[in-house]
C-alpha distance (Angstrom), angle and dihedral (degrees) to the residues before:
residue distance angle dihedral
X1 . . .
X2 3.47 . .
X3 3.97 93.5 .
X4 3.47 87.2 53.1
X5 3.60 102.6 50.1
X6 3.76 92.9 50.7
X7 3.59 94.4 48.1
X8 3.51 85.7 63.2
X9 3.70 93.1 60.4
X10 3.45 124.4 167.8
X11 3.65 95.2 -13.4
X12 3.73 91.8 68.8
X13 3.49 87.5 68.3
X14 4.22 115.5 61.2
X15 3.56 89.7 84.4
X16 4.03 106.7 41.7
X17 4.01 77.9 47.7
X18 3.93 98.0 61.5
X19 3.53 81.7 47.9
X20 3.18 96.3 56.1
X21 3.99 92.9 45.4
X22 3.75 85.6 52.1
X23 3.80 88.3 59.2
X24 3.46 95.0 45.0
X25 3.86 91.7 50.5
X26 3.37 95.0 52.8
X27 4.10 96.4 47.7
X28 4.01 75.9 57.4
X29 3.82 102.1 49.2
X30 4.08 86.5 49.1
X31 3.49 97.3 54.6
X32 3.76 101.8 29.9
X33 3.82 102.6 32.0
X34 3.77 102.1 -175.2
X35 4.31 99.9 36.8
X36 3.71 84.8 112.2
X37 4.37 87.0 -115.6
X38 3.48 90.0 134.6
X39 3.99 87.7 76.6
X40 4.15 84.0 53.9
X41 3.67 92.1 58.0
X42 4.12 93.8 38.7
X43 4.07 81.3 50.1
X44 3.89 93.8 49.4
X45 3.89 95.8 44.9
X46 3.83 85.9 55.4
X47 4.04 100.3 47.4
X48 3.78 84.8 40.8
X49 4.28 93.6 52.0
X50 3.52 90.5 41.6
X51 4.29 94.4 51.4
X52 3.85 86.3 37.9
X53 3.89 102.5 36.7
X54 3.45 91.2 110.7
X55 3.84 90.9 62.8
X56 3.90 92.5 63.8
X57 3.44 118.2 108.3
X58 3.88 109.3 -118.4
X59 3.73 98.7 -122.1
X60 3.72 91.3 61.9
X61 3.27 94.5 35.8
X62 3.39 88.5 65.7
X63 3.65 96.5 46.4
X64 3.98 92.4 42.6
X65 3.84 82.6 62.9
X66 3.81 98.8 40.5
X67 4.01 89.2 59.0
X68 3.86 98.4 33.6
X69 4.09 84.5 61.5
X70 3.42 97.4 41.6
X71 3.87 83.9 55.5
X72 3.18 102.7 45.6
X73 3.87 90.0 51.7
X74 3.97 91.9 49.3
X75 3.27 93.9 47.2
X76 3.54 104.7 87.9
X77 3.37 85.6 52.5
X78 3.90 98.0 62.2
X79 3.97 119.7 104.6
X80 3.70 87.8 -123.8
X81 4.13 116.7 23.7
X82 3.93 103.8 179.8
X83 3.67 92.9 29.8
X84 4.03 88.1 57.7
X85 3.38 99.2 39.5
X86 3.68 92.9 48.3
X87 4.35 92.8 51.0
X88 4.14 76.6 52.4
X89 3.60 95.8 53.8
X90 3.46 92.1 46.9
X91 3.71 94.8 44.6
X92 3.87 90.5 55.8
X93 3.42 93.1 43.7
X94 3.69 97.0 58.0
X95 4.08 83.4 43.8
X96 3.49 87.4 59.7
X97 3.77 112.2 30.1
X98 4.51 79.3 55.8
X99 3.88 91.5 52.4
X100 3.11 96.8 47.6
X101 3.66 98.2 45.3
X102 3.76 89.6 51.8
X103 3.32 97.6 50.8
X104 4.23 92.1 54.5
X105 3.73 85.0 62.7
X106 3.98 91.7 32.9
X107 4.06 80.2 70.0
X108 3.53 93.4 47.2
X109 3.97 103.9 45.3
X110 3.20 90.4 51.2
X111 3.68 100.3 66.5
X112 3.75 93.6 59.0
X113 3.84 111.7 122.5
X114 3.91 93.8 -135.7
X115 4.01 88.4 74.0
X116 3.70 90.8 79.5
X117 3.63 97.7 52.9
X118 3.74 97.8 41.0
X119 4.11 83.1 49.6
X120 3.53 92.4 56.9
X121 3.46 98.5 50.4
X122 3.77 86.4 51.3
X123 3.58 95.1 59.5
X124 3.88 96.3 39.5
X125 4.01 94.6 62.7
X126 3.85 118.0 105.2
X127 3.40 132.3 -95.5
X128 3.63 100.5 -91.3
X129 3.51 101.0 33.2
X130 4.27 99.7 48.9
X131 3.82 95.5 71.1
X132 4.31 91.5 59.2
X133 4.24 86.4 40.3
X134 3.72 90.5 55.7
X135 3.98 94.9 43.2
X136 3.69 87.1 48.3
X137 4.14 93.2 52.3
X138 4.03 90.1 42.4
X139 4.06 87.7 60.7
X140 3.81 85.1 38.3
X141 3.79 94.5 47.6
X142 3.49 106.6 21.8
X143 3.96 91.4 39.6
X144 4.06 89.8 59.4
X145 3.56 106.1 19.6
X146 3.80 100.4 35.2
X147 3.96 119.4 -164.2
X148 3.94 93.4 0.8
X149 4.05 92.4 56.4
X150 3.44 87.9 48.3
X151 3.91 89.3 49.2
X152 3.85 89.1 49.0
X153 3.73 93.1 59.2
X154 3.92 100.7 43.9
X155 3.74 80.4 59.5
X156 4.05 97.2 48.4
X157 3.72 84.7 40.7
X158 4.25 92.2 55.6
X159 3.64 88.7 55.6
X160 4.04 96.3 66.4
X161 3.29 126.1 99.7
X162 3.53 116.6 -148.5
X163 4.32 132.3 -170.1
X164 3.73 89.6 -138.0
X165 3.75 128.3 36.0
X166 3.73 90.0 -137.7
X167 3.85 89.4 67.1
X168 3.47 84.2 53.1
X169 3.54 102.2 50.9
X170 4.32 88.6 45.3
X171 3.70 88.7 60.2
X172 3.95 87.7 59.8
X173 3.75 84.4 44.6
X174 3.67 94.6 61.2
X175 3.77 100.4 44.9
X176 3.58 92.5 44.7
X177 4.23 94.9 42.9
X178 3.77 87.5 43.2
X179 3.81 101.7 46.0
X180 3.76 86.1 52.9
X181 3.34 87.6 54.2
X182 3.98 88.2 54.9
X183 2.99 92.8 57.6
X184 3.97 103.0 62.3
X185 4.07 78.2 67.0
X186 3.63 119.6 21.3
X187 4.04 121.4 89.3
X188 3.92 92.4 -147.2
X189 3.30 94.1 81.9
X190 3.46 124.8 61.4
X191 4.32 106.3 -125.4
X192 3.81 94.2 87.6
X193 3.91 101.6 30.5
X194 4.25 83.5 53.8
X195 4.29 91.3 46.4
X196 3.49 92.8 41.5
X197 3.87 91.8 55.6
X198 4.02 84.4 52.1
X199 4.08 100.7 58.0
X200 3.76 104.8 50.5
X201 3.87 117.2 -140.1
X202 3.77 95.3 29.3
X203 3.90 118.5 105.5
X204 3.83 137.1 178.6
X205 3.40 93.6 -90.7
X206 3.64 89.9 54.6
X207 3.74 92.1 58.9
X208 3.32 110.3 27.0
X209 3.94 100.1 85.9
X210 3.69 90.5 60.4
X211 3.70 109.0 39.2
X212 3.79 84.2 43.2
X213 3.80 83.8 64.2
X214 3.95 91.4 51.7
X215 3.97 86.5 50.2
X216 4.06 88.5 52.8
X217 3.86 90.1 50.1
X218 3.68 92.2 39.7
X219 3.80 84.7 58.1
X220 3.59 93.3 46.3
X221 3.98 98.8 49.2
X222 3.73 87.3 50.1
X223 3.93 99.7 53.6
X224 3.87 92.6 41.9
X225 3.74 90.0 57.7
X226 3.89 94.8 51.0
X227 3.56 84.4 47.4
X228 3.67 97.9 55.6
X229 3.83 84.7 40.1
X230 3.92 88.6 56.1
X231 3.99 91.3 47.0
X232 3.84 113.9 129.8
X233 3.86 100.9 14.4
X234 3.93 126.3 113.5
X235 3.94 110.8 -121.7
X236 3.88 112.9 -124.4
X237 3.61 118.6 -118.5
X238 4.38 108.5 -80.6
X239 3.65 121.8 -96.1
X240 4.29 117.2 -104.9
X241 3.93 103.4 -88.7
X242 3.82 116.0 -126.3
X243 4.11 105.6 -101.7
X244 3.62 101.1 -113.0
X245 3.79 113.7 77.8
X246 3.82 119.2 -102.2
X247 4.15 93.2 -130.0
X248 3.88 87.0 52.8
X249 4.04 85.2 62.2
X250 4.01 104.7 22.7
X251 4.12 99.2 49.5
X252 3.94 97.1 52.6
X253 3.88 83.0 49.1
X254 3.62 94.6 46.3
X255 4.02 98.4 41.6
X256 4.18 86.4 51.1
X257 3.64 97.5 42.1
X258 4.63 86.2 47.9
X259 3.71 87.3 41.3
X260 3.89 88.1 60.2
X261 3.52 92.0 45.1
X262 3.75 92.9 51.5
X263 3.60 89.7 47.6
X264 3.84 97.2 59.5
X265 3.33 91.3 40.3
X266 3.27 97.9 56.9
X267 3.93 101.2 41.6
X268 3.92 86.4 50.6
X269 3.32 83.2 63.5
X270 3.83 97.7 43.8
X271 3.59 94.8 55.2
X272 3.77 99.1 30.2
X273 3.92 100.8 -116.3
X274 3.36 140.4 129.0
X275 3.88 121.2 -85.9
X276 3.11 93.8 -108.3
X277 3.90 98.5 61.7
X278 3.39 90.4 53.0
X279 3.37 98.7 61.0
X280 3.34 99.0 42.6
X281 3.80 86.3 59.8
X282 4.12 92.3 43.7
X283 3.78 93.8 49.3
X284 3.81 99.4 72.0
X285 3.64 92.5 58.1
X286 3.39 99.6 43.8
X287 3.90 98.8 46.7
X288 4.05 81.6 55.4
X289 4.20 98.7 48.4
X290 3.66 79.7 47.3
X291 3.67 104.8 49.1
X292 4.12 77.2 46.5
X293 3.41 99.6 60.7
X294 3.77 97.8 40.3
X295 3.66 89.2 55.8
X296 3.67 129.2 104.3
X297 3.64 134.4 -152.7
X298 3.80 132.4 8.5
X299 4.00 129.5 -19.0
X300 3.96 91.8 25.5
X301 3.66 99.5 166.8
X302 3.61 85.2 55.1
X303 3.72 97.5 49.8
X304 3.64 85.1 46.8
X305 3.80 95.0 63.2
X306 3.31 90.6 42.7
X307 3.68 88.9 61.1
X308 4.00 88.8 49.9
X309 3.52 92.1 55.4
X310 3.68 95.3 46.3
X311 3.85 86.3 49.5
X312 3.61 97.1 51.6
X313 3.69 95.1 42.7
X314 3.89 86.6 64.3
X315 3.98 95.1 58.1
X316 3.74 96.0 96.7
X317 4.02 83.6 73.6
X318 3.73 81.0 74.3
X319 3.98 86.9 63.9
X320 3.85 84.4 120.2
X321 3.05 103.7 55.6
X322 4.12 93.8 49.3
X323 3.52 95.1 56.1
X324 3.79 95.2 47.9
X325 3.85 87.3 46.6
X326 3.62 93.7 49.9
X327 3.37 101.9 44.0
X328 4.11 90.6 35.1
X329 4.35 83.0 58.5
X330 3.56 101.8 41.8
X331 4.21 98.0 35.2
X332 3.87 88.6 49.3
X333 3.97 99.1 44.8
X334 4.09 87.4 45.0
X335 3.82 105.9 47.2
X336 3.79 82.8 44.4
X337 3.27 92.7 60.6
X338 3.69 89.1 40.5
X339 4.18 95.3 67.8
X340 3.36 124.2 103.8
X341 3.98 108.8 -98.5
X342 4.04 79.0 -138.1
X343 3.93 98.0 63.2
X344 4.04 95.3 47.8
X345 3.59 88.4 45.4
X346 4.00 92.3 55.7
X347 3.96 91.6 47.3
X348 3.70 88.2 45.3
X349 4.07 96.9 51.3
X350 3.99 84.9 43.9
X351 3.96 87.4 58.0
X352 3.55 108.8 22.5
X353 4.08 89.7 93.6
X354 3.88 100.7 67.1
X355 3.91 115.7 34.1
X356 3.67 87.9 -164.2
X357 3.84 88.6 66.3
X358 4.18 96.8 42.5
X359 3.76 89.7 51.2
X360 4.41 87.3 47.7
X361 3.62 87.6 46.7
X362 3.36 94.9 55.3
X363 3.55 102.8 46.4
X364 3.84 93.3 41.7
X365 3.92 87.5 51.4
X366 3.61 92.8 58.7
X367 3.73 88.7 44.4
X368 3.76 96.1 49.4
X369 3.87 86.4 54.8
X370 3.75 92.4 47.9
X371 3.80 91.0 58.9
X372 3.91 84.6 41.5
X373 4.42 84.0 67.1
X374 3.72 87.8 -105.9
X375 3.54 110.0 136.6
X376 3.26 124.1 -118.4
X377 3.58 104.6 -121.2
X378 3.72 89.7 52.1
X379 4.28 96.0 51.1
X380 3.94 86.4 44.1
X381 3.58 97.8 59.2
X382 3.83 89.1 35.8
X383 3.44 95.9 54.7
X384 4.08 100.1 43.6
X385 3.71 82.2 50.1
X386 3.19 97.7 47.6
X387 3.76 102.9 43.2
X388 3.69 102.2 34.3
X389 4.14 115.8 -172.3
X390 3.37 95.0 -95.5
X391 3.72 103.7 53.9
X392 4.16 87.6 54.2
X393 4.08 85.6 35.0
X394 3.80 91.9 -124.8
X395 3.62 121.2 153.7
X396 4.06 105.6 -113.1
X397 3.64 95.5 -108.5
X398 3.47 103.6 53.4
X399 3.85 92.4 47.3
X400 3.80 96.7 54.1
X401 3.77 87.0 50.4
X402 3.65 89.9 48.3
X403 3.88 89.7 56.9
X404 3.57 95.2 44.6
X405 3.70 89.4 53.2
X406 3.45 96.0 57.4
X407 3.14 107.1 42.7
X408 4.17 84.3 52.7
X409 3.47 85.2 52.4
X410 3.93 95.0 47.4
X411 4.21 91.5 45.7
X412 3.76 88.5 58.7
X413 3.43 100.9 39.1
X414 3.26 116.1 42.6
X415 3.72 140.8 59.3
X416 3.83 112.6 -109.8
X417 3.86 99.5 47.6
X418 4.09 120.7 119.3
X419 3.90 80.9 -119.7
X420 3.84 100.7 58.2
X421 3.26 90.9 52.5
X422 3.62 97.8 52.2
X423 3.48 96.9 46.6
X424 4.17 88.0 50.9
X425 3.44 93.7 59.5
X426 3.98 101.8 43.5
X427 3.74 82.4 41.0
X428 3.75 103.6 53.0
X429 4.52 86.2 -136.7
X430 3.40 120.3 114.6
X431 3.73 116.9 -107.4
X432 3.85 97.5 -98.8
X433 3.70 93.5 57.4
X434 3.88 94.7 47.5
X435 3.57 86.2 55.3
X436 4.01 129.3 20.1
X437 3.79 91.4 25.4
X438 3.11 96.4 52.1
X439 3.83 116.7 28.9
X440 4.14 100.3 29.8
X441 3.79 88.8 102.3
X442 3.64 96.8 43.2
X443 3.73 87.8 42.1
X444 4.15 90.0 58.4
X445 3.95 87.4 46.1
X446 3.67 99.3 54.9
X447 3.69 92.0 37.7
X448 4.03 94.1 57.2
X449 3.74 88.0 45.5
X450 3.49 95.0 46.7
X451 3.74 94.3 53.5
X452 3.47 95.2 50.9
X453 3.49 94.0 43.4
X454 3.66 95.6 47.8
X455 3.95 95.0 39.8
X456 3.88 101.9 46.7
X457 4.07 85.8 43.4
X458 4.24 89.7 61.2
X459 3.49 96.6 38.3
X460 4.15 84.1 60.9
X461 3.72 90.0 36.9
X462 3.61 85.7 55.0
X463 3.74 107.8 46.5
């Protein structure tokens, strides 16, 4: 590795640099709002795409440059041009300065020894009890270490071996239903740091109690149906347990990954930012401590850089993901702006009498445009955009959990999200399965109790 890495010299490094200018800009734009770095990070995501283009995969290449020239030919036709192609800039820079972030300690959590053990324990639980284990460790893993936890127990997951394939295929189920849920709460992945940065004066801690809520019920809806799935069958007898006790490897795991959470949270607070900035500025540090610690033999700390600069020379792989982020922010906050003032004022007065319904709509909007191959990201920011609180006369809250909880709903249950495809190829079933087949009921269920949830919850908020 390390022969190959410095062969590479300084050409290695172009792309991790953008990144890092990205980064940097958007650490400036959050503490100095109007210092014009936006621009810096809009000019480093393009250098970095064009030295990297290669990289992108060609399905969203092809979509990156079906919504980049649909936005560049609405733009003109926006109320305010600059203004909305700066709040996309700095939408997809956030996107991308969190992913990225993650994924430098993604690389370095992952090489902790306790994953084994906690992996086997996973796998030895019985039949009726390993669906509700692995929900639990997607909101521990997912919640707090975002795509990589997720990654982590795809892989566990793979390693089963299961008497009947639809055992198999539930296990899927419950990481993917579950790390959607995680995602209506956690600030490692990037659905609530990019809403938040859309409704001004909300924060996490604004949100959090409720969508945390919708997580728990999420959870809940999930295991009951694999329950009633499992009704009337005899369990098998449970697989050996590895030797070393599953506390011994799970609480040092859990107490690190909470400790980081606590961390950001409470420097974000500290220094008035979003959550996002602050862990973009913890990260660094705690990749290296961690690199340190995992480390053997002499001249740690200097293995432990090492390691850091090995990790961040691998973040143009995520050349993907910053083009559909980009062009996801920017597309979304332009054709917005784009839409007659008329047409989102006739869907609003058609909803604005039942709640209930504006908070369905806008979930099964984002949905319908899911199924439609739009991706998520990209129908989320279009439709909070688009259909602001006031037009469906929503209290704030309630609509930015509304729009988190369909596009959850939409990443695990239908076809074209990052998510489905992930879980298809750790899973061996094709996309559809992973997906419609088995998530359309729980996809109803968590709609209808979403939407009266949501609904009855503004019309309170509101009185």
């Amino acid at each position: 590795m390390s022969e190959s890495i410095a062969a590479a010299g300084p050409r290695a490094w172009p792309g991790p640099a953008c990144l890092l200018v990205m980064a940097l800009g958007t650490l400036a734009h959050l503490f100095w709002p109007q210092s014009g770095a936006v621009w810096v990070t809009g000019a480093a995501a393009a250098l970095f795409l064009l030295l990297e283009h290669r990289r992108i995969p060609p399905s969203i290449r092809r979509v990156s440059l079906a919504v980049g020239t649909v936005s560049l030919l609405m733009l003109p036709f926006s109320t305010a041009p600059l203004a909305s192609l700066a709040k996309g800039v700095a939408i997809g820079g956030l996107m991308v300065s969190l992913v990225s972030s993650v994924s430098l300690l993604a690389r370095a959590a992952l090489g902790s020894p306790h994953t084994r053990v906690v992996a086997q324990h996973l796998l030895a639980s019985g039949m009726r009890s390993r669906y509700a284990w692995f929900s639990v460790a997607s909101q521990l893993f997912g919640g707090l270490l975002g795509m990589a936890g997720v990654t982590l127990l795809l892989q566990m997951a793979a390693r089963g071996e299961f008497a009947v394939e639809e055992d198999r295929l539930a296990m899927f189920a419950a990481i993917n239903r579950s790390f959607a849920a995680a995602t209506l709460w956690s600030p490692m992945v990037s659905n609530l740091t990019i809403l938040i940065a859309l409704y001004p004066g909300l924060s996490w801690f604004t949100i959090v109690p409720l969508t945390l809520g919708l997580a728990a019920g999420a959870v809940l809806v999930g295991t009951g149906l694999d329950l009633w799935r499992l009704r009337g069958r005899s369990a098998p007898a449970p697989a050996m347990r590895p030797g070393t006790a599953l506390h011994r490897a799970l609480l040092p795991m859990i107490a690190a990954m909470a400790g980081f959470l606590g961390g950001v949270m409470l420097l974000a607070q500290a220094l008035h930012i979003a959550v996002v900035g602050a862990i973009v500025i913890l990260i660094p540090p705690v990749v290296l401590a961690l690199h340190r610690v995992q480390a053997t033999g002499r001249q740690r700390l200097a293995q432990a850089f090492f390691l850091l600069r090995t990790d961040v020379i691998a973040l143009p792989a995520l050349a993907g993901e910053v083009a559909l982020f980009m062009v996801a922010g920017c597309g979304g906050t332009i054709i917005a702006s784009a839409i007659p003032a008329a047409w989102t004022g006739t869907i609003g007065g058609a909803l604005s009498h039942s709640p209930v319904l504006g908070c369905l709509a806008l979930m099964l909007t984002i949905i319908c445009l899911a199924l439609l191959a739009v991706h998520p990201v990209l129908s989320a920011v279009l439709v909070a955009s688009s259909l602001p609180p006031g037009v469906l006369h929503l209290a704030p809250v309630p609509h930015l959990a509304a729009i988190l909880a369909g596009w959850a709903i939409a990443a695990c249950s239908t076809p074209f999200s990052m998510m489905a495809l992930m879980t298809s190829r750790y899973s061996g079933f094709s996309i559809y399965a992973v997906t419609v087949r088995v998530n359309h009921v729980f996809a109803l269920m968590c709609l209808a109790l979403a939407a009266l949830t949501l609904g009855i919850g503004s019309a309170l908020t509101l009185e």
